[in-house]
N, CA, C and O atoms as a DFTB+ gen file, in Angstrom:
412 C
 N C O
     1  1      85.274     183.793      79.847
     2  2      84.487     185.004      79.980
     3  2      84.889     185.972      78.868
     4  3      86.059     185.925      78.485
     5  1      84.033     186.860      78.298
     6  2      84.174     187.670      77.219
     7  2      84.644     188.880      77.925
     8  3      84.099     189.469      78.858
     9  1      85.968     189.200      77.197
    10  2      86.296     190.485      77.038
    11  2      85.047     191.815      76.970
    12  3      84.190     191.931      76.094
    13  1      85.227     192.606      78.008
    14  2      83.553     193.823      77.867
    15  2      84.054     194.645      77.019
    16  3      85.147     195.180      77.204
    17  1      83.255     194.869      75.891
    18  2      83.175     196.150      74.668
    19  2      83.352     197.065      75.071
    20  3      82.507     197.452      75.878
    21  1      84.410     197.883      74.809
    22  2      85.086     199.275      75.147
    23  2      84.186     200.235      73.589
    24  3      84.354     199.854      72.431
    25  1      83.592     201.047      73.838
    26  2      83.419     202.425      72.752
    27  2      84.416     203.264      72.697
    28  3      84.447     203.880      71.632
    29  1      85.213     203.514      73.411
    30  2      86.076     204.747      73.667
    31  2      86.921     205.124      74.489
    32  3      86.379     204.759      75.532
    33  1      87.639     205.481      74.714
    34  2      89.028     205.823      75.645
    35  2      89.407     206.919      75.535
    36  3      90.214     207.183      74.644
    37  1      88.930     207.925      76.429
    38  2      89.404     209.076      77.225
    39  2      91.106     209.358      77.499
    40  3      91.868     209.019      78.404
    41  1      91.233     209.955      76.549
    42  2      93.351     209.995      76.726
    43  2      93.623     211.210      77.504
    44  3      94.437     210.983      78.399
    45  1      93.172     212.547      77.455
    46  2      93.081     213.924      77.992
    47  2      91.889     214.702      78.144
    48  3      90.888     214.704      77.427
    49  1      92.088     215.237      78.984
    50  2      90.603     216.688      78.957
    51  2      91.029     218.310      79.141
    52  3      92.144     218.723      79.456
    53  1      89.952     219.026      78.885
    54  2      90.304     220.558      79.115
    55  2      89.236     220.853      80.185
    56  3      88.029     220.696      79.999
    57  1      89.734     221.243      81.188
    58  2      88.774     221.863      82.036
    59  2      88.332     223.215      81.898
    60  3      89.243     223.821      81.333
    61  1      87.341     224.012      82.149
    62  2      86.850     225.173      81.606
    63  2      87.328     226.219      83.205
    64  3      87.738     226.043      84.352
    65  1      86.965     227.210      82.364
    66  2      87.070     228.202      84.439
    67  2      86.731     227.567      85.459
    68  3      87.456     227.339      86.427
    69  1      85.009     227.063      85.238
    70  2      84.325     226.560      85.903
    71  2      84.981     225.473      86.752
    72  3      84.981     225.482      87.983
    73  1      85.428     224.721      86.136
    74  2      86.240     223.230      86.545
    75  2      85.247     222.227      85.654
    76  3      85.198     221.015      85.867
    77  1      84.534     222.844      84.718
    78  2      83.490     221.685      83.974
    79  2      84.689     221.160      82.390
    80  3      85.473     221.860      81.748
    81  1      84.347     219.754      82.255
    82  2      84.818     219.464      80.789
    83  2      84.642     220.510      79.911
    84  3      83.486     220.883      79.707
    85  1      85.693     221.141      79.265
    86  2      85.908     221.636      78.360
    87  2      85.354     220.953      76.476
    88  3      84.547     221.376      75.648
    89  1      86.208     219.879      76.505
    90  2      86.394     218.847      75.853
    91  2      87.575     217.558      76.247
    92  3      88.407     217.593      77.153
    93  1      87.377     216.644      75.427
    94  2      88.280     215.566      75.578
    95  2      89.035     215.042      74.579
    96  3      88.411     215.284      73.546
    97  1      89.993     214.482      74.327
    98  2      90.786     213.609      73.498
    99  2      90.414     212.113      73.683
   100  3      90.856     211.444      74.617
   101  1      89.573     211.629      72.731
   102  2      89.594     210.493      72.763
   103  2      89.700     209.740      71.518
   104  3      89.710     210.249      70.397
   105  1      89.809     207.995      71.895
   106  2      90.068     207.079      70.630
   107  2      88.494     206.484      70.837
   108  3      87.993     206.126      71.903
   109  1      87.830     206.486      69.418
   110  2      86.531     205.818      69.265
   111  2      86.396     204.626      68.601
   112  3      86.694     204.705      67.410
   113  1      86.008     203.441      69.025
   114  2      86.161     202.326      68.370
   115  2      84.936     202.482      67.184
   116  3      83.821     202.946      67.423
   117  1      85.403     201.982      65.837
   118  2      84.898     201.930      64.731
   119  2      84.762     200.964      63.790
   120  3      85.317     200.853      62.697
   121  1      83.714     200.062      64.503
   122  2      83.664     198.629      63.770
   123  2      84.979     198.082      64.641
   124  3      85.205     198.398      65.809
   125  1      85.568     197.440      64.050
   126  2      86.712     196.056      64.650
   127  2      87.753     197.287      64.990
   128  3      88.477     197.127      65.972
   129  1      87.870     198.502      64.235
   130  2      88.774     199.373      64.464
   131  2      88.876     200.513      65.205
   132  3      87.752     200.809      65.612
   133  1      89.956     201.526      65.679
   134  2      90.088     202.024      66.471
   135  2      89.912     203.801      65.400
   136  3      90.314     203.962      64.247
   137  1      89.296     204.722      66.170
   138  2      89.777     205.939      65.043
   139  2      91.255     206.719      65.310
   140  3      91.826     206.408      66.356
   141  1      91.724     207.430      64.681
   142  2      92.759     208.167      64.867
   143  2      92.019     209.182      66.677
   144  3      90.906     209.004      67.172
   145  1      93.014     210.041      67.150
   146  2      92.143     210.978      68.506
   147  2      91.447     212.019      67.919
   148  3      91.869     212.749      67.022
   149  1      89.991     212.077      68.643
   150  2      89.128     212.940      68.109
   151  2      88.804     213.695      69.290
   152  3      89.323     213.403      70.368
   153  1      87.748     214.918      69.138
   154  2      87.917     215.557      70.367
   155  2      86.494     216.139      70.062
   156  3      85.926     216.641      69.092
   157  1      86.186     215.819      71.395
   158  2      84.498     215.983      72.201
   159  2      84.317     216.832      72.354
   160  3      85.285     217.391      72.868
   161  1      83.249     217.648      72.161
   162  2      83.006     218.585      73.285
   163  2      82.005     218.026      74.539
   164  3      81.708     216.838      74.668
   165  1      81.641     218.881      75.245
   166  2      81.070     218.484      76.814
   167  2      79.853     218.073      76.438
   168  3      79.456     217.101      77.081
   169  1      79.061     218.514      75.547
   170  2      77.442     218.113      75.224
   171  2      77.645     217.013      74.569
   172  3      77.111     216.000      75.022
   173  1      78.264     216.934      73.635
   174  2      78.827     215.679      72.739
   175  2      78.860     214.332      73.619
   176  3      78.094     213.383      73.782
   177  1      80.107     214.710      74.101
   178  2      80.304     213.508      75.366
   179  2      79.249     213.053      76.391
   180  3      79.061     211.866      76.655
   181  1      78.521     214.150      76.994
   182  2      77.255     213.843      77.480
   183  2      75.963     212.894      76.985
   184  3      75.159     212.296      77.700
   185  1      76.034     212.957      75.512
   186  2      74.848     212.477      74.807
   187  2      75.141     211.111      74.445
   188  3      74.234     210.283      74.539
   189  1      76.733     210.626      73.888
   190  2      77.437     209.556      74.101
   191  2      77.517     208.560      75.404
   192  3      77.347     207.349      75.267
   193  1      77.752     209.080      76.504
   194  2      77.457     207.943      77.456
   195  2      75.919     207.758      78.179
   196  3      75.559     206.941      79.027
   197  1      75.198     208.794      77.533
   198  2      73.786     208.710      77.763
   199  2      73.093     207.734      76.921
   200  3      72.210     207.044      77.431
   201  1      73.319     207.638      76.011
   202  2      73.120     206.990      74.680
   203  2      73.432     205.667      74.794
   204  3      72.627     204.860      74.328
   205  1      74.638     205.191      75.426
   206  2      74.445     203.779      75.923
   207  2      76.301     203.507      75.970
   208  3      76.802     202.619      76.660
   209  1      77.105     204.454      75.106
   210  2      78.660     203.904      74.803
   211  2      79.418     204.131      76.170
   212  3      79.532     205.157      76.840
   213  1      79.943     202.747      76.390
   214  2      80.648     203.166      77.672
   215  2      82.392     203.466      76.996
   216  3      83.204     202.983      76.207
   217  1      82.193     204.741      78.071
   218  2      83.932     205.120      77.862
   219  2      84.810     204.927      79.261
   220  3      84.473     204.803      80.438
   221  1      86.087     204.960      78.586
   222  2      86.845     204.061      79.800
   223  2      87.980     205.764      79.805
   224  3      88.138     206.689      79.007
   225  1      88.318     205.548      80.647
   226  2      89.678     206.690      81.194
   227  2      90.977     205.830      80.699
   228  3      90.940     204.604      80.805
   229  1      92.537     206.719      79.965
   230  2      93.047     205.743      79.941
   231  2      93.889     206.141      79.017
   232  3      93.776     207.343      78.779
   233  1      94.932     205.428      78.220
   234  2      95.868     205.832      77.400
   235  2      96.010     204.479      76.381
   236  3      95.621     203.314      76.466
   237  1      96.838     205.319      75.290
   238  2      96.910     203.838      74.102
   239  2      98.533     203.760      74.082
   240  3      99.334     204.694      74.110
   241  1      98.736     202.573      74.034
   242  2      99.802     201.575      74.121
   243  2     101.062     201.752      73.023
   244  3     101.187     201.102      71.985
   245  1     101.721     202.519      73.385
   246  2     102.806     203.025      71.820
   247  2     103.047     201.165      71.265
   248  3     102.911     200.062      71.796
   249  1     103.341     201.540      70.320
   250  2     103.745     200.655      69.106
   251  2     102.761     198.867      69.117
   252  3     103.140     197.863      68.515
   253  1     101.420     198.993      70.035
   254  2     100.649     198.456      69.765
   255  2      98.867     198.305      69.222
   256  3      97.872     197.772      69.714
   257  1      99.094     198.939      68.204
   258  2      98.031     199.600      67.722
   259  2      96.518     200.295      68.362
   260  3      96.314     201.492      68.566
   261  1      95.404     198.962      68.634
   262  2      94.222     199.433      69.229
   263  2      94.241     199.069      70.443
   264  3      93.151     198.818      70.957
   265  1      95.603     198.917      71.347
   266  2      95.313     198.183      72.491
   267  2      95.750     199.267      73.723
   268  3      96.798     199.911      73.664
   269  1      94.942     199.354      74.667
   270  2      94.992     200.279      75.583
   271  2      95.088     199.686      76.885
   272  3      94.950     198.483      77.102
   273  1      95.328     200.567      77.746
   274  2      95.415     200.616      79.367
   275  2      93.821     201.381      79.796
   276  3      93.798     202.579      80.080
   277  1      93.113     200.916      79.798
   278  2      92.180     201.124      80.440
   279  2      92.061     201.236      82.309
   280  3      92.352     200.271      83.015
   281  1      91.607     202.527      82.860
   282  2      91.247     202.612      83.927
   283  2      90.092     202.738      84.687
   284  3      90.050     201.781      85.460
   285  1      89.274     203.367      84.810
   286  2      87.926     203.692      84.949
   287  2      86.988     203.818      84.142
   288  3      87.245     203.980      82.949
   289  1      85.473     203.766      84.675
   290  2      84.620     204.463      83.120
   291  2      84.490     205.942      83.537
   292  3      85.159     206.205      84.537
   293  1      83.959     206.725      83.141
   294  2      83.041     207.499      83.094
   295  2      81.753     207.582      83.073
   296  3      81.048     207.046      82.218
   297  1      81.394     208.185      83.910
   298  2      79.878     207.737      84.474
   299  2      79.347     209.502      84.093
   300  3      80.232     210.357      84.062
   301  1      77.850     209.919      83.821
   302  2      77.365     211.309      84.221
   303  2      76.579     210.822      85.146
   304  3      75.889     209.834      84.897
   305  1      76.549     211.511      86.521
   306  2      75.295     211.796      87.583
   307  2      74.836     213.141      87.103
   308  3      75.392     213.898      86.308
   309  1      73.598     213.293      87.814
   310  2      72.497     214.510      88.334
   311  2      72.985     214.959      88.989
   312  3      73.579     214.183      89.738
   313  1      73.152     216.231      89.251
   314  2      72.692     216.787      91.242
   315  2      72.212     218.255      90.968
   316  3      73.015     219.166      90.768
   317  1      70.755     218.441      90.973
   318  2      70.243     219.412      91.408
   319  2      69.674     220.381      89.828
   320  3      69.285     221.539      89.679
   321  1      69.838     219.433      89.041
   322  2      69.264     219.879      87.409
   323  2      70.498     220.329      86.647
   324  3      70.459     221.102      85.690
   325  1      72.083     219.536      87.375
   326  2      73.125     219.910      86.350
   327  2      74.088     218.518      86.431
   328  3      74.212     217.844      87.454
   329  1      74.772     218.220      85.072
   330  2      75.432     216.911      85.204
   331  2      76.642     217.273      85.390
   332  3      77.289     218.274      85.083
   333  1      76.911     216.093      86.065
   334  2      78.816     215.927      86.209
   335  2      79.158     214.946      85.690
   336  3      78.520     213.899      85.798
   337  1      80.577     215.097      84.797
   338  2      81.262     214.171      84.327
   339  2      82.137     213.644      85.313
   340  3      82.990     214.420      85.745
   341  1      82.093     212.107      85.906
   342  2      83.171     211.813      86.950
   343  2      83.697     210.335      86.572
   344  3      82.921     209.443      86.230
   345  1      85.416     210.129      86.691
   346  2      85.331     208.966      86.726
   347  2      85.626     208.468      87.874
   348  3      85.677     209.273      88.805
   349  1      85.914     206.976      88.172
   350  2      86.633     206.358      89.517
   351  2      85.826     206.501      90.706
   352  3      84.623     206.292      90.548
   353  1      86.211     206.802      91.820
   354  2      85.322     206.543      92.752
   355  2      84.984     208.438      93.558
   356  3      84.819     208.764      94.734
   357  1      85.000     209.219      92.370
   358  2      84.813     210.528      92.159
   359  2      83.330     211.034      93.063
   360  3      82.454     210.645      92.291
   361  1      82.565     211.713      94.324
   362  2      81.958     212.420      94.227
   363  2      82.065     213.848      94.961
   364  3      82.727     214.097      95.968
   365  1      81.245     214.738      94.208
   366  2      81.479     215.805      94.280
   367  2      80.602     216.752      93.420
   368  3      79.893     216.160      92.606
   369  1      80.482     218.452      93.440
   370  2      80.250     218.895      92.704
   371  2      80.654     219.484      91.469
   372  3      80.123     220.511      91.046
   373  1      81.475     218.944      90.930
   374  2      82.287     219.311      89.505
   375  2      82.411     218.581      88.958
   376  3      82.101     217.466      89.380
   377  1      82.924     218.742      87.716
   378  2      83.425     217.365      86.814
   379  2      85.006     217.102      87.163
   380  3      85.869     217.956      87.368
   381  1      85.160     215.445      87.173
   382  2      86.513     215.163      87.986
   383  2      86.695     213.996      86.662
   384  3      85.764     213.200      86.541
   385  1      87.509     213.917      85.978
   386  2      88.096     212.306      85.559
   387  2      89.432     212.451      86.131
   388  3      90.406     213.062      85.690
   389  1      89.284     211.765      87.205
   390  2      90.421     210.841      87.572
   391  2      91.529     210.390      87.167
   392  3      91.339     209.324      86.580
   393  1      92.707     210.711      87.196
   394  2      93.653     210.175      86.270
   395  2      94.157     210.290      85.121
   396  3      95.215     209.748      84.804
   397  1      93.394     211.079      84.280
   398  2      93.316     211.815      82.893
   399  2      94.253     212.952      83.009
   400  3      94.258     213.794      83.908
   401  1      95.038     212.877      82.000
   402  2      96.185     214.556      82.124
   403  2      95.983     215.958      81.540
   404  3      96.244     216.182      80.358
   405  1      95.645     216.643      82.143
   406  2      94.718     217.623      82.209
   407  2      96.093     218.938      80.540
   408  3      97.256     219.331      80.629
   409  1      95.170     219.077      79.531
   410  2      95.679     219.647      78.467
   411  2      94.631     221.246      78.225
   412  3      94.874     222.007      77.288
């Protein structure tokens, strides 16, 4: 069975007053390669897993280059004409990733 194509890995987030994504720290896969951590903002990230890239929750592996611990994806739902960013088995009205260490 084939290994499933990772786009991206979610390492940290900023939550806003609100409790909505701020932004995120993530690693973006780039061709065969991984990028240095780049950082999202909330519309950004929104248009990215809308768009089709699945991102995973999760951390990268000291002294093994592109290889990570992957945990959850990140999913956006609806509710009521506003999105939430959630990962894991998250519902609710806010944005929640799961497991992510809050910066």
């Amino acid at each position: 069975m084939a290994k499933p194509t990772l786009d991206g890995v979610i390492e940290a987030v900023h939550y806003d007053e609100a409790g909505n994504v701020s932004w995120v720290r993530a690693f973006l896969r780039r061709g065969p390669i991984w990028s240095d951590y780049v950082q999202l903002g909330r519309k950004d990230l929104i248009e990215k897993i809308q768009s089709g890239m699945q991102l995973m929750t999760g951390k990268r592996l000291p002294y093994y280059g592109g290889t990570f611990e992957t945990v959850d994806p990140v999913r956006v739902i609806k509710d009521n004409n506003h999105e939430h960013l959630v990962s894991g088995e998250v519902k609710g009205d806010t944005d929640c990733l799961q497991g992510v260490p809050i910066i």
